[in-house]
C-alpha positions in Angstrom: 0.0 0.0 0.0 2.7 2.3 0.4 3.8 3.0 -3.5 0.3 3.4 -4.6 0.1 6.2 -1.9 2.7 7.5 -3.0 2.3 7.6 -6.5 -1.3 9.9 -5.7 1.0 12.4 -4.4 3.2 12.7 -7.1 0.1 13.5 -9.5 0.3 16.0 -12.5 -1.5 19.8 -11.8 -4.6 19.7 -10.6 -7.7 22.3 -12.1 -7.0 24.9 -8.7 -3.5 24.9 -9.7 -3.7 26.0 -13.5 -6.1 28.2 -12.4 -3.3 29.9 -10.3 -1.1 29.6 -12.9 -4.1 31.5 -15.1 -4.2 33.7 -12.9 -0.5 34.8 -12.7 -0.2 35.3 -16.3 -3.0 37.4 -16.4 -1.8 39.5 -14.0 1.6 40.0 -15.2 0.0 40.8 -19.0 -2.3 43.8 -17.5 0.9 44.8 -15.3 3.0 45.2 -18.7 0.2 46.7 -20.6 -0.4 49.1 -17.4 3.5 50.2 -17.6 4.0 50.1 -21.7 0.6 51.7 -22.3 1.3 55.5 -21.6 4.8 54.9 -23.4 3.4 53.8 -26.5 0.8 56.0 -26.6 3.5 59.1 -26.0 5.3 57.6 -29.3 2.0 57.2 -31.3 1.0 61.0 -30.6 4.5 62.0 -31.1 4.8 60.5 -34.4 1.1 61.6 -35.6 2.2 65.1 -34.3 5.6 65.1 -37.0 3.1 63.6 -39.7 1.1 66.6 -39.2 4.4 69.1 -39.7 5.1 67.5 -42.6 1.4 68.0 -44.5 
């Protein structure tokens, strides 16, 4: 009895634990988005700003 009780530990991820997992990539994708956002929208203005010079 002891390998097979041991073997039910040693189980691949469970539902709660790619969940988790979900969970920690979502965050750290609206995290970069929150801190690259401003930036990128600072270059798009900039660059619509010297297209507009240029007409």
């Amino acid at each position: 009895m002891g390998p097979a009780r041991s073997n039910l530990s040693e189980r691949g991820a469970t539902a709660p634990e790619y969940a988790l997992i979900g969970a920690l990539v979502a965050g750290v994708i609206v995290l970069s988005v929150t801190a690259l956002g401003q930036m990128v929208l600072d270059l798009f203005e900039t660059t619509t700003v010297v297209f507009q010079g240029l007409w």
